[in-house]
C-alpha positions in Angstrom: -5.9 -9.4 11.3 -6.2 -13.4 11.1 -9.2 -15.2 11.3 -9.7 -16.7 14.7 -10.8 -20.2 15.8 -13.0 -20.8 19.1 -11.7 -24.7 20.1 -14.0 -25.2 22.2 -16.7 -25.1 19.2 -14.4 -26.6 16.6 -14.8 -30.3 16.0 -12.5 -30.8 13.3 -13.6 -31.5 10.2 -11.4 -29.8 8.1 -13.8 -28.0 5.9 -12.4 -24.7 6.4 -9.2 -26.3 5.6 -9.8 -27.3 2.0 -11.7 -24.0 1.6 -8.4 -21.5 2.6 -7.3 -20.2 -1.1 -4.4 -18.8 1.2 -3.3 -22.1 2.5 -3.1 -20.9 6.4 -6.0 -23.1 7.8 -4.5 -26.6 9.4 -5.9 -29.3 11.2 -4.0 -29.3 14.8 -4.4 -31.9 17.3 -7.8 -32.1 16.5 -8.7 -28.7 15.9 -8.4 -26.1 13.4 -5.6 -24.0 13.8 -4.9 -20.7 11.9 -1.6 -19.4 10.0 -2.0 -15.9 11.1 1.0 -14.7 8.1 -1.1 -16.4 5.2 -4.6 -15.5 6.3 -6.0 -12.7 4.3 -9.7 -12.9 6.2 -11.6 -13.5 3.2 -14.5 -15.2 5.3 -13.9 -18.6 3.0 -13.6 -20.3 6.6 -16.3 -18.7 8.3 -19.1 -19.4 5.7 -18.3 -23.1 5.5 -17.9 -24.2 9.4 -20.5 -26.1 10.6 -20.2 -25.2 14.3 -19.6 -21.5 13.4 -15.8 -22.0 15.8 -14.7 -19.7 13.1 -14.5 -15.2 13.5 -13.7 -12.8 11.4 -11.9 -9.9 13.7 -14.4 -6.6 13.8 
């Protein structure tokens, strides 16, 4: 299952962007949106957010 991103946290920044080695993280109208056929949920995304908007599913 796909990594997935809480908007109301999320403020953009793209850092989880240029961290995907998958390529399925996007900047969307602001906010981070998720590719859920390219992510592998590797946690890459999760450990660099700064406002933790990111989850891993359980």
């Amino acid at each position: 299952m796909a990594a997935k991103v809480e908007k109301n946290k999320c403020i953009g920044c793209g850092a989880c962007v240029s961290t995907c080695p998958n390529g399925a993280l996007s900047i969307k109208d602001g906010k981070c949106d998720v590719d859920d056929g390219n992510c592998i949920s590797c946690g890459s995304c999760t450990a660099v957010c700064p406002c933790q908007a990111i989850k891993l599913p359980k």
